[in-house]
DONU-682662 format. One line per 8 residues: number of its first residue (from 1); their letters; for each residue x, y, z of C-alpha. Coordinates in steps of 0.1 Angstrom, whole numbers, plus 5000, padded with zeros to 4 digits. Layout:
// residues N
NUM> A> X/Y/Z; ...
This chain:
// residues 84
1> XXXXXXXX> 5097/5030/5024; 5073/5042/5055; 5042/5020/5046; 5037/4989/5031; 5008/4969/5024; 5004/4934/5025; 4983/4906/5012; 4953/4914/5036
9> XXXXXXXX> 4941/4943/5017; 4908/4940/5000; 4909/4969/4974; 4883/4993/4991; 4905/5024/4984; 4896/5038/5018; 4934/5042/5025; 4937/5061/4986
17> XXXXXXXX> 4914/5086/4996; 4931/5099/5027; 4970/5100/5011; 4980/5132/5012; 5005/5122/4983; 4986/5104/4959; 5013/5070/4966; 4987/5042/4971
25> XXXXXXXX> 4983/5023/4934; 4963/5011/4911; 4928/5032/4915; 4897/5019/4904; 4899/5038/4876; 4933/5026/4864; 4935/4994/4840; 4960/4976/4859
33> XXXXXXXX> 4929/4979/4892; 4913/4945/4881; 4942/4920/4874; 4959/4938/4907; 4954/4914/4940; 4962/4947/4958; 4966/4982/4965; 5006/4991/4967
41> XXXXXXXX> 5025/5022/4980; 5049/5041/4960; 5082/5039/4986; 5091/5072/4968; 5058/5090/4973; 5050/5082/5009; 5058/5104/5036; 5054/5086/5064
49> XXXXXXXX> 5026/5104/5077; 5007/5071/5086; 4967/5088/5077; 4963/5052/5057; 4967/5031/5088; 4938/5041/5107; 4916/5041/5070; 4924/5006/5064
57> XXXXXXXX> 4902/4980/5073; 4919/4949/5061; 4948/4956/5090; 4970/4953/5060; 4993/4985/5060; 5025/4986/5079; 5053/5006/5086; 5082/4988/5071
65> XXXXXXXX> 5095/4983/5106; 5069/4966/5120; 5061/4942/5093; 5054/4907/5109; 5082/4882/5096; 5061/4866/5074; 5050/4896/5054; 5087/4911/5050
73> XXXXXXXX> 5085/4902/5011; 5060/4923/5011; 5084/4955/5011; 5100/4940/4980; 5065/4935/4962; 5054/4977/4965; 5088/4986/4952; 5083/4962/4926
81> XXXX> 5050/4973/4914; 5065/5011/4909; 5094/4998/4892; 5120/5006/4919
């Protein structure tokens, strides 16, 4: 997995609408959006191109190497949410 995202984020979709792969999960318009307490990445889908980064303004997206200690479940949880 490239990116992860953590427990910061805050739902705004502003790192959705710049993925050039569609990997960032649930939309707005998807029923699992409102019982979701975040935004996940597919590990599968994301290229590692790193345009959600500078989009987020909840600095909660990570590479998977630079997660902070404390947020390493974190890379467990987005793979979880896809099912992998």
């Amino acid at each position: 997995m490239a990116y992860v995202i953590t427990d910061n984020c805050v739902k705004d979709e502003l790192c959705v609408e710049v993925c050039p792969t569609d990997c960032i999960h649930p939309k707005k318009d998807e029923p699992e959006f409102e019982a979701a307490t975040q935004l996940y990445i597919d590990p599968e889908g994301c290229i590692d191109c790193g345009a959600c980064v500078p989009a987020c303004t909840s600095d909660s997206l990570f590479a998977a190497e630079d997660l902070p200690e404390d947020k390493r479940e974190f890379l467990e949880k987005n793979a979880t949410y896809f099912g992998k």
